[in-house]
C-alpha positions as CSV (number, residue, x, y, z in Angstrom):
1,X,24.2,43.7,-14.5
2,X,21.9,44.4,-11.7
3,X,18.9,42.4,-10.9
4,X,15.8,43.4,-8.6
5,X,14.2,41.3,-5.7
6,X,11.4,41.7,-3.8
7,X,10.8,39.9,-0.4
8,X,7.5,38.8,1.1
9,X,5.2,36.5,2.7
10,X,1.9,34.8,1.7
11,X,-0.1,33.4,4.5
12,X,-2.8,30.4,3.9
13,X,-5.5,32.7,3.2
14,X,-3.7,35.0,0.6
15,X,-2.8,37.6,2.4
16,X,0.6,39.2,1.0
17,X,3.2,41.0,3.2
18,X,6.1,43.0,1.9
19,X,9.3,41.8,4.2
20,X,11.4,44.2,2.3
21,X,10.5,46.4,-0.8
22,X,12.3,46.1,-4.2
23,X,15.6,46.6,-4.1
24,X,18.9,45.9,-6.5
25,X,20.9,43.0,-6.1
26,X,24.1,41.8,-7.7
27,X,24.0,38.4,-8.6
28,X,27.7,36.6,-8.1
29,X,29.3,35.8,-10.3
30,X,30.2,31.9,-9.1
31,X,28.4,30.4,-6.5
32,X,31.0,28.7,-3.7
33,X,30.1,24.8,-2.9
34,X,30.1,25.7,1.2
35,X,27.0,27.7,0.3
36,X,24.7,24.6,-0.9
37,X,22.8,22.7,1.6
38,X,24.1,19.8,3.6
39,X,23.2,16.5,2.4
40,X,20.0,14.8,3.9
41,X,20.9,13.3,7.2
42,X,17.6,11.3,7.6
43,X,17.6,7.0,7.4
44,X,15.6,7.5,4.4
45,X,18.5,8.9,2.6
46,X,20.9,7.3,3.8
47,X,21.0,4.7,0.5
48,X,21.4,8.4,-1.2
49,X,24.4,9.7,0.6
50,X,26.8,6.7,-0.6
51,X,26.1,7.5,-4.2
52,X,27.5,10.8,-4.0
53,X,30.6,11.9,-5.8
């Protein structure tokens, strides 16, 4: 099943601009752990990044 995406930017006064028109996309079908984001790398976090499992 085929979803549909449309790309743009708002800027702070409202202004919309199409990056790229609507267009089909294939969602997949599982997503692959190397394509989440890195853990924090800040100080503030640090406590954070020991509890993960």
């Amino acid at each position: 099943m085929a979803m549909t995406m449309k790309v743009y930017e708002v800027n702070r006064y409202g202004g919309i601009r199409v990056l790229r028109p609507e267009g089909e996309v294939t969602p997949l079908k599982a997503v692959e752990k190397s394509s989440a984001y890195p853990s924090c790398q800040c100080p503030r976090c640090a406590p954070r990044r020991g509890q993960e499992s």
